[in-house]
gemmi code that builds the backbone of each chain (N, CA, C; Angstrom):
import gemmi

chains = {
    "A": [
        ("UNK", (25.986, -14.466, 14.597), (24.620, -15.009, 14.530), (23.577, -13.895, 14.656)),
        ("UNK", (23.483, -13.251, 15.424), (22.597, -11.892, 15.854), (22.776, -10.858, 14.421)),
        ("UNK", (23.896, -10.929, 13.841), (24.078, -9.786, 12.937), (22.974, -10.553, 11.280)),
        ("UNK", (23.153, -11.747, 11.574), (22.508, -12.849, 10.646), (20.941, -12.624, 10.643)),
        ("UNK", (20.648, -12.607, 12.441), (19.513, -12.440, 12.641), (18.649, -11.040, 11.837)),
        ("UNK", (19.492, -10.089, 12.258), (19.232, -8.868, 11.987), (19.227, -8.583, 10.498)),
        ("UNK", (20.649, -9.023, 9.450), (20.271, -8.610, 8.332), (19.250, -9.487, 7.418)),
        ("UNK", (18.887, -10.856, 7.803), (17.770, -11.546, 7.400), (15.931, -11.114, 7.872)),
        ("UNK", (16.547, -10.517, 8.750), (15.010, -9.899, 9.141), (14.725, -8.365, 8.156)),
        ("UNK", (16.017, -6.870, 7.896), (15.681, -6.570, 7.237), (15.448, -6.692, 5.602)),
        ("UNK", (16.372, -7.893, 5.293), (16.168, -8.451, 4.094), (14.624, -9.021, 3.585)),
        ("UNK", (14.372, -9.934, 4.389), (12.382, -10.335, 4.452), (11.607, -9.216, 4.405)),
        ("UNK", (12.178, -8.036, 5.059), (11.411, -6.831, 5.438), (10.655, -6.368, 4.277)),
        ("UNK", (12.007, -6.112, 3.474), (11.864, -5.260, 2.012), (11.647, -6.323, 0.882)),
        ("UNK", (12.023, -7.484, 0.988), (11.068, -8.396, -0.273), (9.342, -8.583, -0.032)),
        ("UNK", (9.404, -8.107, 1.350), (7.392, -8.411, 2.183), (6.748, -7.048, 1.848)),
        ("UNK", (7.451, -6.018, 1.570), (6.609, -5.004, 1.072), (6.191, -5.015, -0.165)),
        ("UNK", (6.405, -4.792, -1.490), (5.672, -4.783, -2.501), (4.963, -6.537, -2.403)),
        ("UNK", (5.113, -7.736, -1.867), (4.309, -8.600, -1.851), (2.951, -8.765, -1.080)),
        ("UNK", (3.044, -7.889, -0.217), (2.264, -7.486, 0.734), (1.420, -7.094, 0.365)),
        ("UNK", (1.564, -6.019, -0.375), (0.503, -4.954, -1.137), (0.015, -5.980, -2.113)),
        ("UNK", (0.617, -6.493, -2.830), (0.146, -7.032, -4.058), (-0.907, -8.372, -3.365)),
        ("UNK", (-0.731, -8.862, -2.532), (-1.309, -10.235, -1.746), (-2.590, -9.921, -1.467)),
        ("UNK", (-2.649, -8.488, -0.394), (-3.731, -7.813, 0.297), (-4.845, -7.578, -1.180)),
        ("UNK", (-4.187, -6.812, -1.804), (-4.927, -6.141, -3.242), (-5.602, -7.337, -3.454)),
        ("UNK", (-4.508, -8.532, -4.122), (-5.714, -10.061, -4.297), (-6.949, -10.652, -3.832)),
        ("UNK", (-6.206, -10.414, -2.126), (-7.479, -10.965, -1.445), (-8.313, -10.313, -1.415)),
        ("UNK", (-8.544, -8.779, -1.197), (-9.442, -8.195, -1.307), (-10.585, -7.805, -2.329)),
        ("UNK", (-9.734, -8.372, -3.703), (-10.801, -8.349, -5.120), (-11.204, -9.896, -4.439)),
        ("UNK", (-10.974, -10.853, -3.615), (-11.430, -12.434, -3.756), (-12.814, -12.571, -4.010)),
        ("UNK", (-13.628, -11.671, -3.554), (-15.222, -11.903, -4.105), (-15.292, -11.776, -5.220)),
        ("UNK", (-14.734, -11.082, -6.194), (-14.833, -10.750, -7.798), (-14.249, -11.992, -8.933)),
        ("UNK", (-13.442, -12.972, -8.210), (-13.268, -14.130, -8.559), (-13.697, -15.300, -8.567)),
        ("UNK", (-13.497, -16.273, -9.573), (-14.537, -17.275, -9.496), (-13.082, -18.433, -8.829)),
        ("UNK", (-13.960, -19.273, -8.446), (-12.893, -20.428, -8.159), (-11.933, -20.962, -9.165)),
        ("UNK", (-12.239, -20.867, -10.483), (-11.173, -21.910, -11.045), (-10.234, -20.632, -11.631)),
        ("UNK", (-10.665, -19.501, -11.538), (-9.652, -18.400, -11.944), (-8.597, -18.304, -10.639)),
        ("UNK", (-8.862, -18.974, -9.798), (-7.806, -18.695, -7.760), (-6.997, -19.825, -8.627)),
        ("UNK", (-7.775, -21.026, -8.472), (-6.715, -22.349, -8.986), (-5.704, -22.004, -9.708)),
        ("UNK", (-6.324, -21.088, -11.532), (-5.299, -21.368, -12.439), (-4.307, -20.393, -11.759)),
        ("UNK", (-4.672, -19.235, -10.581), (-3.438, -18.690, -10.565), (-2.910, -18.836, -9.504)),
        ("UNK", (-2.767, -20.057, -8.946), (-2.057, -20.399, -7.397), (-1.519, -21.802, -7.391)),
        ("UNK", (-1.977, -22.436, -9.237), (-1.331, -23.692, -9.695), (-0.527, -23.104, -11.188)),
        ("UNK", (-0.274, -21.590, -11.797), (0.259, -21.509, -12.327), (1.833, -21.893, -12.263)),
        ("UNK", (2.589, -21.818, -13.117), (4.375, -21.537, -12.531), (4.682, -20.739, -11.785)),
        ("UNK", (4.297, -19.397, -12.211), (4.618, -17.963, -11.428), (4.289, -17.886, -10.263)),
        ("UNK", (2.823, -18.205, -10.649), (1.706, -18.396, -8.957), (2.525, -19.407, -8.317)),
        ("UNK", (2.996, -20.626, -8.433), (4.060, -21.341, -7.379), (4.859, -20.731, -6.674)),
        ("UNK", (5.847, -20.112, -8.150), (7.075, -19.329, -7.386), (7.284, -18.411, -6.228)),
        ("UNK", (5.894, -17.751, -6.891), (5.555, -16.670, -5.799), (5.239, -17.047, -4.280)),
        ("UNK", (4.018, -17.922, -4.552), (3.976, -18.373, -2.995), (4.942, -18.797, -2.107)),
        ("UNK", (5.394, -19.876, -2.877), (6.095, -20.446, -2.242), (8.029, -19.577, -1.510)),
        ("UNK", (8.102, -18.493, -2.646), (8.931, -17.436, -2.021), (8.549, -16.571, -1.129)),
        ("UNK", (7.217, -15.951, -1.282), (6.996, -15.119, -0.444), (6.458, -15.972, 0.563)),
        ("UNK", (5.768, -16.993, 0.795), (5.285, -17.779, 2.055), (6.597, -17.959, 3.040)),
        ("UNK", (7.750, -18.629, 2.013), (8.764, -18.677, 3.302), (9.538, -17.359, 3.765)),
        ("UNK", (9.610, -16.346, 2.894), (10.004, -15.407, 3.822), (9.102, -15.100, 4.417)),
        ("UNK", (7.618, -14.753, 4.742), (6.717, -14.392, 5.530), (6.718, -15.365, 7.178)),
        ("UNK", (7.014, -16.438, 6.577), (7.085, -17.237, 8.053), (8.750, -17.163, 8.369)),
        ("UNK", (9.374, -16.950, 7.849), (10.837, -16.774, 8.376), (10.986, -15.152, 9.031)),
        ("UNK", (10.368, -14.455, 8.313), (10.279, -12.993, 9.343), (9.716, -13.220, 10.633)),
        ("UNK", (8.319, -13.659, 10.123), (7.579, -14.035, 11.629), (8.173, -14.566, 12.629)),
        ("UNK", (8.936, -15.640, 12.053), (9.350, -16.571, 13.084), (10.807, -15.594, 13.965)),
        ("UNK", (11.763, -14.730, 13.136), (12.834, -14.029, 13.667), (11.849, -12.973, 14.342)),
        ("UNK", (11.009, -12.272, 13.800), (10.138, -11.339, 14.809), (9.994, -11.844, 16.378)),
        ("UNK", (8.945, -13.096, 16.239), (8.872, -13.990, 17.587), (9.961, -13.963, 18.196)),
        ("UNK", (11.313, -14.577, 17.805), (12.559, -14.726, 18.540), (12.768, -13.638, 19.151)),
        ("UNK", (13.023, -12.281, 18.829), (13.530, -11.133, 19.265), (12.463, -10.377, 20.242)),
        ("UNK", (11.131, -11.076, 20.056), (10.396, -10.612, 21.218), (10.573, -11.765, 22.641)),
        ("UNK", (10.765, -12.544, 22.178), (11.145, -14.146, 23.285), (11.786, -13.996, 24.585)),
        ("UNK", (13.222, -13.024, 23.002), (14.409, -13.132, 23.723), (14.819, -11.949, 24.720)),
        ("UNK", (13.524, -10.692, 24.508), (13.447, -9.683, 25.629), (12.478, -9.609, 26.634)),
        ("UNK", (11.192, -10.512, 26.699), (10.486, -10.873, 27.469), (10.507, -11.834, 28.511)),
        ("UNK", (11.640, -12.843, 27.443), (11.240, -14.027, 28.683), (12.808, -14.571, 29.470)),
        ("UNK", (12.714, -14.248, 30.281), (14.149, -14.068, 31.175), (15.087, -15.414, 31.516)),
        ("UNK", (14.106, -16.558, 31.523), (14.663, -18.000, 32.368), (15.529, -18.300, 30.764)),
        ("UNK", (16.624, -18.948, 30.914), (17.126, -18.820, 29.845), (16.772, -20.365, 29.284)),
        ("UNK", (16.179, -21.074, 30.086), (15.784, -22.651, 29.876), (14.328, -22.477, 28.856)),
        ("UNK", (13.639, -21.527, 29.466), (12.483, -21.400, 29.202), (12.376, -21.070, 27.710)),
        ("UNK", (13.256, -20.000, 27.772), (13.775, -18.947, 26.553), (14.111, -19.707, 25.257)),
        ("UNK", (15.070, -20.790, 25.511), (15.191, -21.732, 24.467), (14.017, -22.469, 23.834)),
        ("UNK", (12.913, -23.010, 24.858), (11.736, -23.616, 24.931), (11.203, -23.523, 24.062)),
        ("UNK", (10.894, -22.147, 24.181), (9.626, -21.194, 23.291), (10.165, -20.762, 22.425)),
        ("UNK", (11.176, -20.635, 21.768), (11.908, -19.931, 20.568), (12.012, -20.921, 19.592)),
        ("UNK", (12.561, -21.917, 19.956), (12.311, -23.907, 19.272), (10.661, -24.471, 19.246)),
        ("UNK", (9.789, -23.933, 19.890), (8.474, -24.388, 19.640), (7.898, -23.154, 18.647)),
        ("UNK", (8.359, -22.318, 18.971), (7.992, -21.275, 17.944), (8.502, -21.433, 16.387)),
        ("UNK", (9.412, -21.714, 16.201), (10.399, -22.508, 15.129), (9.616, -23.528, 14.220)),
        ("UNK", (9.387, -24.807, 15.557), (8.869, -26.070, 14.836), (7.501, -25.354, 14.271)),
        ("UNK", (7.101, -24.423, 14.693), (5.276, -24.460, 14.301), (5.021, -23.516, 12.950)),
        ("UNK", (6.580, -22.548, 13.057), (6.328, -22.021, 11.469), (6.706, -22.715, 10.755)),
        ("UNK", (7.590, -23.957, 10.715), (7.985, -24.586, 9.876), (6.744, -25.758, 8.922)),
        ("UNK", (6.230, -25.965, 10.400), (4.818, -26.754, 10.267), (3.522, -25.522, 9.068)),
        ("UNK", (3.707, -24.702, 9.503), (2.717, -24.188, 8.820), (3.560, -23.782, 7.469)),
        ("UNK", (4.923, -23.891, 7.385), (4.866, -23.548, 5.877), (5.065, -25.056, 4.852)),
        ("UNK", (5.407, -25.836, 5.752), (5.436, -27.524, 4.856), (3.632, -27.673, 4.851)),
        ("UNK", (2.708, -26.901, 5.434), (1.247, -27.817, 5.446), (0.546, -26.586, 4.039)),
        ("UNK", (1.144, -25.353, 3.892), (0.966, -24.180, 2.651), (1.464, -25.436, 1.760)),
        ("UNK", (2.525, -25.845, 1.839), (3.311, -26.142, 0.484), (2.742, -27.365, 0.112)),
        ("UNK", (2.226, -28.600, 0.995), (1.416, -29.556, 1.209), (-0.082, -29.211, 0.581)),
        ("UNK", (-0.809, -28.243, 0.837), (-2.182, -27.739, 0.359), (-2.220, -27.580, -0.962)),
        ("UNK", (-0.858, -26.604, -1.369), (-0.574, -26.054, -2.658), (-0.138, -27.130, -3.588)),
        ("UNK", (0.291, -28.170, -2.927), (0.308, -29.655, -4.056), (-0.671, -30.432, -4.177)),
        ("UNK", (-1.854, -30.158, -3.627), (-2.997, -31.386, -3.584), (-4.001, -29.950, -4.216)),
        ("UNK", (-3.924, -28.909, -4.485), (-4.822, -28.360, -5.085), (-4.088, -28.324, -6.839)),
        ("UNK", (-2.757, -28.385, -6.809), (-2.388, -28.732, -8.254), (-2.628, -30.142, -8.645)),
        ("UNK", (-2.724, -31.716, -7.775), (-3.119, -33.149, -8.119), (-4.792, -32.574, -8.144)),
        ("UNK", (-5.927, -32.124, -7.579), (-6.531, -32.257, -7.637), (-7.521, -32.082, -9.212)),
    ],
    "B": [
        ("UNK", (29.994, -3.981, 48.707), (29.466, -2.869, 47.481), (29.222, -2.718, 46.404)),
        ("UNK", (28.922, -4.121, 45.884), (28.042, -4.528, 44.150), (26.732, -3.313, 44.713)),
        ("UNK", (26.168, -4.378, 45.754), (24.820, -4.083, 46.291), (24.662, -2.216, 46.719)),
        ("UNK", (25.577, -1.980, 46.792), (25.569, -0.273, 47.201), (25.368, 0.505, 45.816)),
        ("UNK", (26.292, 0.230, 44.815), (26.665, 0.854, 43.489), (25.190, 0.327, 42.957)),
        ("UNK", (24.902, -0.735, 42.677), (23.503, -1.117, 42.096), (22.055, -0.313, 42.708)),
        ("UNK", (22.243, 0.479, 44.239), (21.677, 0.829, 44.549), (21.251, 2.054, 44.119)),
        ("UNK", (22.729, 2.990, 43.786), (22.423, 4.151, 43.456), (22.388, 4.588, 41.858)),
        ("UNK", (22.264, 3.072, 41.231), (22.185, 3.304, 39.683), (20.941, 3.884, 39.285)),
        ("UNK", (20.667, 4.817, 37.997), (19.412, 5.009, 37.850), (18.062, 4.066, 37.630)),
        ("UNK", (17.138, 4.713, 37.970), (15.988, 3.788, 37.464), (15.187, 3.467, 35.995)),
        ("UNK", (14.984, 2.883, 35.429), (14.467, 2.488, 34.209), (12.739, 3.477, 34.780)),
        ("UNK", (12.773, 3.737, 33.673), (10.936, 4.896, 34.042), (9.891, 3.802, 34.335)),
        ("UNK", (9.139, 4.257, 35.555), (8.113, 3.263, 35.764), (7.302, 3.599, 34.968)),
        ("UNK", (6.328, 2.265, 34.647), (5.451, 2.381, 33.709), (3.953, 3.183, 34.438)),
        ("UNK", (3.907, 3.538, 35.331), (2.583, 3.755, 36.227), (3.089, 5.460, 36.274)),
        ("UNK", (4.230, 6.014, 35.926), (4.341, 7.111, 35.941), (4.912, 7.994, 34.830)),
        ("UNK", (5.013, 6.620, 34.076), (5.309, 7.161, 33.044), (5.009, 7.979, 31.683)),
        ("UNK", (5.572, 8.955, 31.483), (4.442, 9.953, 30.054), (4.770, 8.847, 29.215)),
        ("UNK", (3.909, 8.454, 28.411), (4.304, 7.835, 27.114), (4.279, 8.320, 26.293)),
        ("UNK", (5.145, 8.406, 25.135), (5.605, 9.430, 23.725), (5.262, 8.695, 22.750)),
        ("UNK", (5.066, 9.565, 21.621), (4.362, 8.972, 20.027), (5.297, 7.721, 19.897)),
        ("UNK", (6.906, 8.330, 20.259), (7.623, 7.401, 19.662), (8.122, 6.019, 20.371)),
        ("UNK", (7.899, 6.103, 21.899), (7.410, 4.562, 22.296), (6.753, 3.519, 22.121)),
        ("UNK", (4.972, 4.399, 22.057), (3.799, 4.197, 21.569), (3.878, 3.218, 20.543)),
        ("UNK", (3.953, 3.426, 19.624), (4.619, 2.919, 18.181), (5.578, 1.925, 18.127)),
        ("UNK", (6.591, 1.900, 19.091), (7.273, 1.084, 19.170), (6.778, -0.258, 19.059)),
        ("UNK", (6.350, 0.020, 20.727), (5.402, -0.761, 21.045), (4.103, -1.952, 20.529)),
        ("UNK", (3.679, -1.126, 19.430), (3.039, -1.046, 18.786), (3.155, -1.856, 17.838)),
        ("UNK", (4.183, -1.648, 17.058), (4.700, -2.377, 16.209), (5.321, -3.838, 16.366)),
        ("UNK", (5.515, -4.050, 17.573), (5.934, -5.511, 18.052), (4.234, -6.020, 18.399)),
        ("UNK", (3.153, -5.123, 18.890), (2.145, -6.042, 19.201), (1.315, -6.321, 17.871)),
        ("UNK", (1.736, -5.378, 16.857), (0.811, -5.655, 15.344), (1.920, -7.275, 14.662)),
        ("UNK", (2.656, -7.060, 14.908), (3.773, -8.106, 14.648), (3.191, -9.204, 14.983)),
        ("UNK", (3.369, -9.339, 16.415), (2.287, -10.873, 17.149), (0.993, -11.454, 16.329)),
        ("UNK", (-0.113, -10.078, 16.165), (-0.774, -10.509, 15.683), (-1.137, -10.539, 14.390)),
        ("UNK", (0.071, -10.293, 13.831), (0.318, -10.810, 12.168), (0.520, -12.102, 12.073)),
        ("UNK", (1.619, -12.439, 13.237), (2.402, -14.132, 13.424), (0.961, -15.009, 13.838)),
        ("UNK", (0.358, -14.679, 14.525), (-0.971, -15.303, 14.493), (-1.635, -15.784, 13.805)),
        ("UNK", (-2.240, -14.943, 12.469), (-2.630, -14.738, 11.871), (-1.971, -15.402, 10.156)),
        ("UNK", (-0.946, -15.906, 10.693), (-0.333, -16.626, 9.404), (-1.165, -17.877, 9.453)),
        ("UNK", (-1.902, -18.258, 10.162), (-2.471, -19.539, 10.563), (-3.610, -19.820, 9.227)),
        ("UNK", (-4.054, -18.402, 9.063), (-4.867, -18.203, 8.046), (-4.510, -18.528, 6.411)),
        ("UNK", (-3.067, -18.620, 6.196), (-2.386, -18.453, 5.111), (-2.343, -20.745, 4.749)),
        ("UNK", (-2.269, -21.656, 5.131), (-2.171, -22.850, 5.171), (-3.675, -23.135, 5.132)),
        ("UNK", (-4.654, -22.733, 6.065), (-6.052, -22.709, 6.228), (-6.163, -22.161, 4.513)),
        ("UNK", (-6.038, -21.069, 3.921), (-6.681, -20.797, 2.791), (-6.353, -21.586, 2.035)),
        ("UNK", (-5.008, -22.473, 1.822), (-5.077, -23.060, 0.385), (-5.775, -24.458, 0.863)),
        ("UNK", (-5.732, -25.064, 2.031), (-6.189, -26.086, 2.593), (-8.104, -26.071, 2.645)),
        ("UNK", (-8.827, -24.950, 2.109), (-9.792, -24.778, 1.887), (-10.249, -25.002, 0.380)),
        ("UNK", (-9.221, -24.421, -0.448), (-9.180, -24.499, -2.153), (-8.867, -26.049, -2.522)),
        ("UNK", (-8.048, -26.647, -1.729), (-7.786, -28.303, -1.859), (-9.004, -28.875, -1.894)),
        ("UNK", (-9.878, -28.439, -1.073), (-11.174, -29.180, -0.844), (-12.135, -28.879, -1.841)),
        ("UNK", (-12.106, -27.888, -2.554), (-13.122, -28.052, -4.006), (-13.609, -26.593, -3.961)),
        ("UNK", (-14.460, -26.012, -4.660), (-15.366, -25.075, -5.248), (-15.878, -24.763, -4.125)),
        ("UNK", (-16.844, -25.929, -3.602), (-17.957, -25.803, -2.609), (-17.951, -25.381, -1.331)),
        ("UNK", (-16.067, -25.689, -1.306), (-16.086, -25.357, 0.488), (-15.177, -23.821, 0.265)),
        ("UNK", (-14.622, -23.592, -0.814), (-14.141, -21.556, -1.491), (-15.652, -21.120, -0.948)),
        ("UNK", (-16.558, -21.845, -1.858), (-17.596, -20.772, -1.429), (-18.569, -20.185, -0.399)),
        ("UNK", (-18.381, -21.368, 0.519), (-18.267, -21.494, 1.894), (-17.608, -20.201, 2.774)),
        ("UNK", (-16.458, -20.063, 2.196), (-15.299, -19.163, 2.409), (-15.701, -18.065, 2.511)),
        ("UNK", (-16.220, -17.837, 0.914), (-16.489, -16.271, 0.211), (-17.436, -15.742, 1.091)),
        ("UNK", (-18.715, -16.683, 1.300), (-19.815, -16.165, 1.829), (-19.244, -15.659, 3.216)),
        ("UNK", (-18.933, -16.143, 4.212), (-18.091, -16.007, 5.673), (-17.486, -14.954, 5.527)),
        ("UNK", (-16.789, -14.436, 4.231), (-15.989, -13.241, 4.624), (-16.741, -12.223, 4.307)),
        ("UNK", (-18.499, -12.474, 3.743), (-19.368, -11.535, 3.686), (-19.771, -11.571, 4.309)),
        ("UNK", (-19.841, -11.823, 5.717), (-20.599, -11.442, 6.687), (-20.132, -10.363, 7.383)),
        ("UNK", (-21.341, -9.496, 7.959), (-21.016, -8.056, 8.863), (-19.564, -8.203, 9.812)),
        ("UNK", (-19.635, -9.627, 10.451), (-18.890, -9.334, 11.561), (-17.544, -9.618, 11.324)),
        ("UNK", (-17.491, -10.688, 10.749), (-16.458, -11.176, 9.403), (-15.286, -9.614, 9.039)),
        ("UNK", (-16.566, -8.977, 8.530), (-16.339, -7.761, 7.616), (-14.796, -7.039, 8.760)),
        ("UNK", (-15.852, -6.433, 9.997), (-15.471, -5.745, 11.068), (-14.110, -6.119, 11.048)),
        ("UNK", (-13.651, -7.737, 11.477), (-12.657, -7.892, 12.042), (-11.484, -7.839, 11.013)),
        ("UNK", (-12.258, -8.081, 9.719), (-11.350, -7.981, 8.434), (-10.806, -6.374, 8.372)),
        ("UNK", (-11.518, -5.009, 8.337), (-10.875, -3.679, 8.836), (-10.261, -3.846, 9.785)),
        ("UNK", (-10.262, -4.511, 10.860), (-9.210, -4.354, 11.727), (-7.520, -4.656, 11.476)),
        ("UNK", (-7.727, -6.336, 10.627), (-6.713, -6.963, 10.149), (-5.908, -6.075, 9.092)),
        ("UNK", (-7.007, -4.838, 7.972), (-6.603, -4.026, 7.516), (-5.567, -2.915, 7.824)),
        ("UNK", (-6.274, -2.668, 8.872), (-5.322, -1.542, 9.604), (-3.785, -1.907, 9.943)),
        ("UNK", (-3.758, -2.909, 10.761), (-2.727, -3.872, 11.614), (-1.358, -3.934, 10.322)),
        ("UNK", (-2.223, -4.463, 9.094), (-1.157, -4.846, 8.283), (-0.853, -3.483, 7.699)),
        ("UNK", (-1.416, -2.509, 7.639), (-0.781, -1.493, 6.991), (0.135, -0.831, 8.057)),
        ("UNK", (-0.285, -0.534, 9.274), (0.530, 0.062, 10.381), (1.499, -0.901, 10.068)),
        ("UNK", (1.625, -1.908, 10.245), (2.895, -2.536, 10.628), (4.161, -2.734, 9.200)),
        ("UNK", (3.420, -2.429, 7.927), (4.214, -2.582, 6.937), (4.816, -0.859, 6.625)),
        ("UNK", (3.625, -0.204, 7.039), (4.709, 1.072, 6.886), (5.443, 1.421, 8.071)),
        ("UNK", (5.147, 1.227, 9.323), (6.148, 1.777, 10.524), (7.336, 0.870, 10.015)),
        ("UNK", (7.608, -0.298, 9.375), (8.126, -1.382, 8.982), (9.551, -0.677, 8.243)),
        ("UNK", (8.797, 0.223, 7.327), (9.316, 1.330, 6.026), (9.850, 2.152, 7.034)),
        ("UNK", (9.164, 2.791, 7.937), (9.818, 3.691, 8.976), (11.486, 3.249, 9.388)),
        ("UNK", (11.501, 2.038, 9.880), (12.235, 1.073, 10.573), (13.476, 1.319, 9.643)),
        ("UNK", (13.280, 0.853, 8.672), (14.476, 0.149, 7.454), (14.583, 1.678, 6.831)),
        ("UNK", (14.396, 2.783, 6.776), (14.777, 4.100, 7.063), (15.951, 4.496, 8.165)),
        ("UNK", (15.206, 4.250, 9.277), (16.299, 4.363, 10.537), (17.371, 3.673, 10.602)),
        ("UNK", (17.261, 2.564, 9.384), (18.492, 1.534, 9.818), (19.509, 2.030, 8.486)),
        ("UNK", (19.238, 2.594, 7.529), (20.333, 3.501, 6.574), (20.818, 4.399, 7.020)),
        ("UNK", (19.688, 5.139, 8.158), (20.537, 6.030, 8.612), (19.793, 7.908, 8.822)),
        ("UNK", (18.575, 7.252, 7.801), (17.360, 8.408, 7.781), (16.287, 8.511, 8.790)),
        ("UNK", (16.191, 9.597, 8.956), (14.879, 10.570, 9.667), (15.212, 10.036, 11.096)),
        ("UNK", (16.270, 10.103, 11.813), (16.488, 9.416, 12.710), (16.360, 10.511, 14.032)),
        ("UNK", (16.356, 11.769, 13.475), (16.466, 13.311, 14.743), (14.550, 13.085, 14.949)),
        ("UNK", (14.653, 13.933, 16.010), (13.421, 13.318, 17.106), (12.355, 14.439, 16.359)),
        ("UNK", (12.441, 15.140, 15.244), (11.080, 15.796, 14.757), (11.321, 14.844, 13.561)),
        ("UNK", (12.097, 13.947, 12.729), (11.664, 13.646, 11.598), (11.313, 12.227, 12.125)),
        ("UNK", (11.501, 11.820, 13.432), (10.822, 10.388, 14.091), (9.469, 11.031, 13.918)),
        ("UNK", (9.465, 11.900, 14.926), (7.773, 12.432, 14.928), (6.943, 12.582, 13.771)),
        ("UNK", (7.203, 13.360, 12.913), (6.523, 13.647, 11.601), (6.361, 12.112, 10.743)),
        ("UNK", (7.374, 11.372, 10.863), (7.151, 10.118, 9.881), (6.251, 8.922, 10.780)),
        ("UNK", (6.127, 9.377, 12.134), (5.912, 8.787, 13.092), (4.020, 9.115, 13.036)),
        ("UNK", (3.419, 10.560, 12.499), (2.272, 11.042, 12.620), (1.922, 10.330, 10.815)),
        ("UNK", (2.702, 10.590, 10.113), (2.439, 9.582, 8.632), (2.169, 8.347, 8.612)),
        ("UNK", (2.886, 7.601, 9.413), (2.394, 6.684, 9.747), (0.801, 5.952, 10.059)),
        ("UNK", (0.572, 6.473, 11.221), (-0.563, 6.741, 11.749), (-1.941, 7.351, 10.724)),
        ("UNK", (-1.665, 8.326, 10.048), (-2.539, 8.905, 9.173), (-2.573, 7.792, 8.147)),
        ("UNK", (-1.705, 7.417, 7.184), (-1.216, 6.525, 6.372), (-2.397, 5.688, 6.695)),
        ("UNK", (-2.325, 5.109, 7.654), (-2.719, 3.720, 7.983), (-4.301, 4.007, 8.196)),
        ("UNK", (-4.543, 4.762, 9.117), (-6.300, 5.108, 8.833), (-7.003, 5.449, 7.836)),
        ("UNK", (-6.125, 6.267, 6.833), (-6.491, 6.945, 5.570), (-6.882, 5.250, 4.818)),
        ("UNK", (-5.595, 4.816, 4.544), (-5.547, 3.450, 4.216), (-6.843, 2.298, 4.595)),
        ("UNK", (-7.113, 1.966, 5.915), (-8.361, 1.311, 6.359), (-9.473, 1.859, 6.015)),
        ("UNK", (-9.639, 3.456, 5.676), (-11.179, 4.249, 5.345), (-11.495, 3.914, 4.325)),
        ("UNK", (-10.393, 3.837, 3.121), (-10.601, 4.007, 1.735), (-11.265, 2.038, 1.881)),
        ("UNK", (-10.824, 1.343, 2.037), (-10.980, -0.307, 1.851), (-12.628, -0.262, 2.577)),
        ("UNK", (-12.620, 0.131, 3.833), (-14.506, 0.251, 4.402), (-15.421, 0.693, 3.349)),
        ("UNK", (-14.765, 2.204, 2.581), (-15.731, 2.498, 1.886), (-15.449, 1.566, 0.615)),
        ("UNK", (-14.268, 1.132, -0.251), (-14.198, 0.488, -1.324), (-15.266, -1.242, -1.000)),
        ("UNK", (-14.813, -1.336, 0.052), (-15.747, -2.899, 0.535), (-16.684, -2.983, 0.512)),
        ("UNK", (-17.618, -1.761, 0.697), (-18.907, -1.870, 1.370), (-19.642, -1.350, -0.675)),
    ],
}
model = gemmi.Model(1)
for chain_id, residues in chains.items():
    chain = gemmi.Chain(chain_id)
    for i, (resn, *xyz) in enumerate(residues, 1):
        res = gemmi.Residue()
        res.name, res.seqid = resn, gemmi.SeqId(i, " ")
        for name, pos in zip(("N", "CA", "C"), xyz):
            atom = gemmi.Atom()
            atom.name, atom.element = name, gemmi.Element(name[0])
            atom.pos, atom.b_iso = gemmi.Position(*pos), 0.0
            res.add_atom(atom)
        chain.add_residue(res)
    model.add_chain(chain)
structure = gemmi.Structure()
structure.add_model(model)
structure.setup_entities()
């Protein structure tokens, strides 16, 4: 499980770098864009794929990041479970409410 | 004699006396830019959950991230994500098996660092 942990975290690692760059670059032209040019490209096909790949590895790193800091900070082992499972439910929450947003801006 | 042997084991370095090195520093570092990346994903559901809502409330958006102070905290977020994606590169280096002797930690360890300010200067001046 730990070795799982580990090669899924550097696996996210290296698919989050060139997306990273490319994400940051986006947002940072975002003033130079008009609104329905964001839409066509975040309701395109590609624009789906993308998000929706790079969103879940971004919250699946995060979320193994969190764990491995949890699991050296916080000592009670009751506790430890606690916060590693609430940490869990809340990236999961934030990537079903991305994927939720990203379908009501394609119905809209 | 658990309690005897445990006694005379060494001590872990206190932190109140402790020198701290580039390459702790960083360590360190890199787990607290981490946190507040994981934070900060909050922003990523918030943005498309803003575009759901129409034109009017994007532009809402746009304007907010033109503001001075806006601006500020946005270089900060700049920095954070670049430190943490290249010490990141650092990382997944060390784990093949490279730059792992304690001057090519250091040197990739001072690239880093430069990297990342060089990186935040160019976006202040490209932003502004």
């Amino acid at each position: 499980m730990a070795i799982l942990h580990w090669k899924l975290q550097r696996l996210s690692a290296i698919i989050l770098v060139p997306a990273i760059i490319y994400i940051s670059l986006y947002f940072l032209n975002i003033t130079n864009l008009t609104y329905s040019n964001i839409v066509s490209d975040v309701t395109s096909l590609p624009g789906i794929i993308f998000i929706v790949i790079v969103s879940f590895t971004l919250f699946m790193h995060s979320s193994l990041g969190i764990e491995t800091i949890m699991e050296d900070y916080i000592h009670n082992d009751s506790m430890q479970r606690f916060f590693i499972n609430l940490s869990k439910v809340i990236h999961v929450i934030l990537f079903l409410v991305t994927l939720i947003s990203l379908s009501m801006i394609r119905g809209s | 004699m658990d309690k005897i042997l445990n006694n005379k084991r060494p001590l872990s370095p206190h932190l109140q006396i402790y020198k701290p090195q580039l390459t702790s520093v960083m360590s360190i570092s890199h787990r607290f830019t981490g946190v507040i990346l994981s934070l900060l994903l909050l922003l990523i559901p918030f943005f498309f959950f803003v575009i759901s809502l129409g034109s009017e409330y994007f532009n809402i958006l746009v304007s907010v991230l033109d503001h001075f102070l806006v601006k500020l905290i946005l270089y900060g977020v700049i920095f954070v994500v670049t430190y943490h994606l290249l010490n990141g590169v650092r990382h997944l280096f060390w784990d093949i098996g490279k730059g792992l002797s304690i001057k090519d930690s250091y040197l990739s360890g001072y690239l880093v660092i430069a990297l990342s300010l060089l990186t935040t200067l160019f976006f202040i001046v490209y932003l502004n």
